[in-house]
C-alpha positions as CSV (number, residue, x, y, z in Angstrom):
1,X,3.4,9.8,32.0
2,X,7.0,10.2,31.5
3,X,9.1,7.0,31.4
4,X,12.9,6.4,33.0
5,X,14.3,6.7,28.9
6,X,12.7,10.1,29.0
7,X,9.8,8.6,27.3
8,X,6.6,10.9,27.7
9,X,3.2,9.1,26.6
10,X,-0.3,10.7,27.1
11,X,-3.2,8.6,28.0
12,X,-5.7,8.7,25.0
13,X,-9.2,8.8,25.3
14,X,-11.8,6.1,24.6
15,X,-13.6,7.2,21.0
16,X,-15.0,6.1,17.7
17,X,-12.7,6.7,14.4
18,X,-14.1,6.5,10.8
19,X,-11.2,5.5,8.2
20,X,-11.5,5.2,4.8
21,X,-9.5,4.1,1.7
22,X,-9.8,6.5,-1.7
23,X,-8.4,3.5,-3.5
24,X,-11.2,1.2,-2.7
25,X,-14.1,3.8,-1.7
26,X,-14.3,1.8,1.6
27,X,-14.7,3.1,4.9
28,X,-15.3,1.4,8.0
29,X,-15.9,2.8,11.7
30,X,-13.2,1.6,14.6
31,X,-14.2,1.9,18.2
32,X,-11.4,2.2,20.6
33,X,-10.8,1.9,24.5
34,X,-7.7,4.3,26.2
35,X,-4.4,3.7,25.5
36,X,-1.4,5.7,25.5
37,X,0.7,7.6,22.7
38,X,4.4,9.1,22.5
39,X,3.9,12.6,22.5
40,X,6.9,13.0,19.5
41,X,8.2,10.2,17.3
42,X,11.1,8.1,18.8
43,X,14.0,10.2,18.6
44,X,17.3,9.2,17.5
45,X,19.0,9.7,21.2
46,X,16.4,7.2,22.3
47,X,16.5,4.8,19.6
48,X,20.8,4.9,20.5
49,X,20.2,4.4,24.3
50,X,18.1,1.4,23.6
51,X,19.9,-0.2,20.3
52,X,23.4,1.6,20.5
53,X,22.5,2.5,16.6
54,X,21.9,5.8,15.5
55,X,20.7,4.7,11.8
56,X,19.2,7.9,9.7
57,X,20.8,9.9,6.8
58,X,21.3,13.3,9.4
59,X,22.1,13.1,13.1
60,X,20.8,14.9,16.0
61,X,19.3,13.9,19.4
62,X,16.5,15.8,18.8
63,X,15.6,14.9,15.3
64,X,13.3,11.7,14.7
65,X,15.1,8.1,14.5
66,X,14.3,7.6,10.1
67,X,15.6,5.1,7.7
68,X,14.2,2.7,9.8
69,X,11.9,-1.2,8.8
70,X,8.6,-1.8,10.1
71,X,11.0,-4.8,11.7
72,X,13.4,-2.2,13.4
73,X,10.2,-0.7,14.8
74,X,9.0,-3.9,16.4
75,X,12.4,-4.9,17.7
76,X,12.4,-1.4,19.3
77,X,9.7,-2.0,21.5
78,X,10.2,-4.7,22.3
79,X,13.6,-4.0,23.5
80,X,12.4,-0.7,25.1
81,X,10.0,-2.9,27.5
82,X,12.6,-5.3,28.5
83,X,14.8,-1.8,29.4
84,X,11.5,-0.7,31.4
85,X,10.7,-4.0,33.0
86,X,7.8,-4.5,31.0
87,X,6.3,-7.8,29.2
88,X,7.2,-7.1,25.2
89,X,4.1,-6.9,23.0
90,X,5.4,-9.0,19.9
91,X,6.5,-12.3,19.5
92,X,8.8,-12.2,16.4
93,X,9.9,-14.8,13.4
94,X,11.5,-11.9,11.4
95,X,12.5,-15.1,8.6
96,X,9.2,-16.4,8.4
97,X,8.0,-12.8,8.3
98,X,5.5,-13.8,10.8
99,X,4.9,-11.0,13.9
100,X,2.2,-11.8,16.5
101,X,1.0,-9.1,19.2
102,X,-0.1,-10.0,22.6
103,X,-2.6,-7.6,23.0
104,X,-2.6,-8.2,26.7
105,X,0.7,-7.4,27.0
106,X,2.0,-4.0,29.0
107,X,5.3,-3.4,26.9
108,X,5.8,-0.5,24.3
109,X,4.3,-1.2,21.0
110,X,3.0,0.1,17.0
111,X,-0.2,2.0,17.2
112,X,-3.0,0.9,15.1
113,X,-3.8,3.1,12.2
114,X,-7.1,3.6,13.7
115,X,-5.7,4.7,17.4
116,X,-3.3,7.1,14.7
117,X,-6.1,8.8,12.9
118,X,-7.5,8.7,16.1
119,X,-4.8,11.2,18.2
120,X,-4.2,13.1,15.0
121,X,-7.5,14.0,14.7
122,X,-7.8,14.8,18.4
123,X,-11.8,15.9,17.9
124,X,-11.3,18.2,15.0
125,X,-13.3,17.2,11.7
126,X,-10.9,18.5,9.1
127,X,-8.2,17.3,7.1
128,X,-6.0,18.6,9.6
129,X,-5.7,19.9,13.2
130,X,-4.4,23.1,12.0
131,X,-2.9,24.7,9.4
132,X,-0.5,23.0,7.8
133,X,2.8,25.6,8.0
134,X,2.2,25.9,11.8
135,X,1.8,22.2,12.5
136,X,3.8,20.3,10.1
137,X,7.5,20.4,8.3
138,X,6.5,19.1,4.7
139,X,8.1,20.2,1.3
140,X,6.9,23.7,1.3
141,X,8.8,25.0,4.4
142,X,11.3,22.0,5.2
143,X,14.2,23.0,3.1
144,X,13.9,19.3,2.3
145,X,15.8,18.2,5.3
146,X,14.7,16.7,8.4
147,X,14.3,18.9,11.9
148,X,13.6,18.5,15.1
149,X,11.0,17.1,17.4
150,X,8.3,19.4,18.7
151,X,9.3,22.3,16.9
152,X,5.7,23.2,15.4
153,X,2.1,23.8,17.0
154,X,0.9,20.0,18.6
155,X,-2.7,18.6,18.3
156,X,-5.3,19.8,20.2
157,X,-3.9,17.0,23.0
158,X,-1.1,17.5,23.1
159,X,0.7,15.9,20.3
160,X,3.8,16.4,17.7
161,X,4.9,15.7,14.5
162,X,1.5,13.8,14.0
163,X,1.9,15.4,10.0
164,X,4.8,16.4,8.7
165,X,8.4,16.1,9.3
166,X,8.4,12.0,9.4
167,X,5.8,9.0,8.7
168,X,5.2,6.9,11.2
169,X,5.2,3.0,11.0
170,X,1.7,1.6,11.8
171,X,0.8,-2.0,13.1
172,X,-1.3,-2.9,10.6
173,X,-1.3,-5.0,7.7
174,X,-2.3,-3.0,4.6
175,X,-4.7,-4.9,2.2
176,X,-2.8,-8.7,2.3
177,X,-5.4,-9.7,-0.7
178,X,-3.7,-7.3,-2.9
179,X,0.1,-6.7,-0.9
180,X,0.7,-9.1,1.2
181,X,2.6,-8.0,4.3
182,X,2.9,-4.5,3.2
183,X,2.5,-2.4,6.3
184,X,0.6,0.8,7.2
185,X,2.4,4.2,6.9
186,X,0.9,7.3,8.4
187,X,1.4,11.0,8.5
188,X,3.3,12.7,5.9
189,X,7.1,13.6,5.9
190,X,9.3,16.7,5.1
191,X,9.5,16.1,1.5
192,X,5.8,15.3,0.5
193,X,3.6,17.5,-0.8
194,X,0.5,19.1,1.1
195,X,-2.0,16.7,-0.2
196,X,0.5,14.0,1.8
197,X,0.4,15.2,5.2
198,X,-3.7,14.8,6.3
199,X,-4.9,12.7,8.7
200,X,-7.0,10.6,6.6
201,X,-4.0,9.8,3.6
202,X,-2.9,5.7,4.1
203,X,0.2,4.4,1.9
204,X,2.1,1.1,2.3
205,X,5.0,-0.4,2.4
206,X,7.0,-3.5,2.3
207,X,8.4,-4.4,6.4
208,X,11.2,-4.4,5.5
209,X,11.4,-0.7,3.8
210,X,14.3,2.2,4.9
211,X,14.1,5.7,3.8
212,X,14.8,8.9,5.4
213,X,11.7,10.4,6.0
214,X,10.0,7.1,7.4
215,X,10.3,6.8,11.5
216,X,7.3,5.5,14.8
217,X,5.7,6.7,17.1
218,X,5.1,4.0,20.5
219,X,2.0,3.5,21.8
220,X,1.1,1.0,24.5
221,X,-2.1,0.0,26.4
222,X,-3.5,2.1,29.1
223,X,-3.1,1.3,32.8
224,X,-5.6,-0.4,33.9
């Protein structure tokens, strides 16, 4: 499905995802129905069409939208389904630092870390989809810069970027017991080491967080 922004989402399958935590020794199985997934991170030429901003530490159309918040993510979306016509997906109190998502909604939205690990994974068992030089821009062949969308080898379905080149924002709440609000990061970016970019590696951040290798990735619910 491509979208009138130039948008292109693929409908992900219905499947079962086992995450885990190495800090804890936790892990826990998610089952999850369709739903859709930007095929490359939000670039910065769509992030500009949407917001008029072109925030990031390098420009290019082509290169991911970085630098950033988990808040600029939400706002995003939520702007992006008002552009499309589409009910937004998060009701916002960015001063209370209180986000709720109507799950029934059709608008643009965060994916879960579980529908992440999900599409990364895309039915392969490894640490990783492929290897990692012909999938993924990460400190040992990025020339520690950022670089384009779609420039290495996608996921078995179709995917980009999933590791490598930029992190991706997740919906989530990390661990509130022990971080409060901290959000979910995903992914790996171009200046992290290998042991970064694998489908199973979760770090956290504050929501309100900038830096140049962070960006997202929209998801939305499937068609019904």
């Amino acid at each position: 499905m491509e979208t009138g922004t130039g948008l292109e989402l693929l409908t992900i399958p219905a499947g079962r995802v086992m995450l885990s935590d190495r800090r804890t020794q936790r892990s826990w199985p998610v089952q999850l129905v369709p739903y859709q997934l930007g095929t490359v991170p939000v670039t910065q030429a769509l992030y500009a069409r949407v917001t008029g901003e072109r925030p990031g530490a390098r420009h290019g159309d082509r290169l991911p939208v970085e630098g950033v918040s988990w808040w600029d993510a939400v706002r995003f979306c939520n702007a992006l389904s008002r552009h499309d016509g589409l009910a937004p997906a998060y009701r916002l109190d960015v001063e209370g630092e209180q986000a709720q998502w109507d799950a029934a909604a059709d608008g643009y939205r965060l994916p879960t870390e579980a529908e992440w690990e999900y599409a990364c994974r895309a039915g392969t068992t490894g640490p990783r989809y492929g290897q990692l030089d012909e999938i993924a821009w990460y400190r040992g062949n990025s020339q520690e810069r950022i670089h384009d969308v779609g420039e290495k080898r996608p996921n078995p379905w179709g995917l980009y970027d999933m590791l490598g080149n930029t992190w991706d924002w997740c919906w989530d709440i990390y661990d509130a017991e022990v971080y409060g609000t901290y959000r979910v990061l995903r992914g790996g970016g171009w200046f992290d080491e290998h042991w970064s970019c694998r489908a199973s590696v979760r770090r956290r951040s504050h929501p309100t967080f900038q830096v140049d290798d962070l960006g997202f990735r929209l998801a939305r619910n499937a068609p019904r």
